[in-house]
N, C-alpha and C positions, 0 to 999 in steps of 0.2 A: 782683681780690680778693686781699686779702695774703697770704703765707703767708710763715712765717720759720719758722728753730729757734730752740728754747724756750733760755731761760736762766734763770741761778739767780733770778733776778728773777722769774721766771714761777711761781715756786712755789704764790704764792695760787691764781690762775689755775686751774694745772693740778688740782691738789684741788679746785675744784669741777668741772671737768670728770671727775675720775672718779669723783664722787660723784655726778654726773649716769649717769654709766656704771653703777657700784653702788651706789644709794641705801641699800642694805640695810649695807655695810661700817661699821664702825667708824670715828670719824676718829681719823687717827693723832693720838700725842702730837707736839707741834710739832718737840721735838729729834728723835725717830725721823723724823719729817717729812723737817726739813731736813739731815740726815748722809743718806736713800736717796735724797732729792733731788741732792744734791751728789756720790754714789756712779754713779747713773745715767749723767748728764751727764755725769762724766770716764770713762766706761766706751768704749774703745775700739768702735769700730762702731755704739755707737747712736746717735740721734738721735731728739729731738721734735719734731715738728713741728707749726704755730700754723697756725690762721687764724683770723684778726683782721677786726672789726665795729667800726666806728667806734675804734679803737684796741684795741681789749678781742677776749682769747681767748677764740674761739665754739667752734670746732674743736680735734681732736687726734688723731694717732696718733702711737705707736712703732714705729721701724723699728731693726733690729738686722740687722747685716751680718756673717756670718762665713765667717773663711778658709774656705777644703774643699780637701783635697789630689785629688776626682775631679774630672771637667768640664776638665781643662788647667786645673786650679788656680784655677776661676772662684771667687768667693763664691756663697755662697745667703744671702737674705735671706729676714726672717720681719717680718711686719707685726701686732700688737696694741696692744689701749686704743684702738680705732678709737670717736671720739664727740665726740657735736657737742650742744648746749644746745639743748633742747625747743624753747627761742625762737628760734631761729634753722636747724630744719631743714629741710631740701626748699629750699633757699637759694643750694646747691653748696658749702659750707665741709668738707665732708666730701669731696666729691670733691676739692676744692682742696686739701688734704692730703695725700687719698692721691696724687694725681698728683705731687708733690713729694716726697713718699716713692718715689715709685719710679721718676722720674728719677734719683734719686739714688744709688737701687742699680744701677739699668742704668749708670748712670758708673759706678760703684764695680766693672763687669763678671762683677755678679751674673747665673747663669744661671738662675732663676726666685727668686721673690718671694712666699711660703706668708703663707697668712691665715687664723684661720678664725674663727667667730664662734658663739654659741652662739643666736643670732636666728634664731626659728621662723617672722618672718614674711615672706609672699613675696617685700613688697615692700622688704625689706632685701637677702634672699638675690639677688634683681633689681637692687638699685643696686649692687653687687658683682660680675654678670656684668657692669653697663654699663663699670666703671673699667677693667674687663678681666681680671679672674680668673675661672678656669674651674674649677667644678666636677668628677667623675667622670673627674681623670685620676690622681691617688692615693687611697689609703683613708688618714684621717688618725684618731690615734689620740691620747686624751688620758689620762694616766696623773695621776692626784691625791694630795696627801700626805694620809696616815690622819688621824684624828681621832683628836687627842688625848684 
């Protein structure tokens, strides 16, 4: 199964992939589009990564990799926008991503790999032990900006 990082070319792509994610979102204006699209990608440490169906983005996550001065100076990586197109799930394009994301941080001599997701259903929380994340070894805590 392919998997690659995303490029500025990817941009259609990825918008519908996270419009898959949140259907409910706004679509951005195409200039706000393509200046976060092009901010993301030169942003040291992150990466997208694809997986591709018959040529075409089925899959996606972000992976962002940052220094940490504890651990001997290892990185910690954090994994979001984990999502793959209704037609194409239970397929493996999701696991094929995340396992590409996270060889990449284990190169990168990340000492763990944070993810988390707001899916209530088992069989989500379940494909996420099988890639290999482990639940109940931190309390993880999400802080939101107010409404305007």
């Amino acid at each position: 199964m392919p998997v690659r990082l995303a490029t500025a070319a990817d941009l259609p792509a990825v918008l519908d992939l996270m419009a898959a994610l949140n259907p409910d979102d706004p679509a951005l204006e195409p200039d706000v589009a393509h200046e976060t699209w092009a901010r993301l990608l030169a942003q040291p440490g992150v990466s997208v990564w694809l997986a591709e169906a018959d040529g075409v983005p089925v899959a996606s996550c972000t992976l962002i990799i940052v220094p940490n001065l504890t651990r001997g100076a290892r990185a910690y990586a954090l994994i979001e926008n984990v999502v793959t197109l209704s037609s194409h799930r239970r397929q493996g394009h999701a696991r094929a991503v995340l396992d590409a994301a996270l060889a990449h941080a284990w190169q990168a001599r990340s000492y763990k790999v944070m993810l988390s997701t707001s899916a209530r259903d088992p069989g989500v929380v379940d494909f996420y032990r099988r890639c290999g994340f482990r639940d109940g070894i931190k309390t993880g805590f999400v802080a939101t900006a107010p409404v305007a």
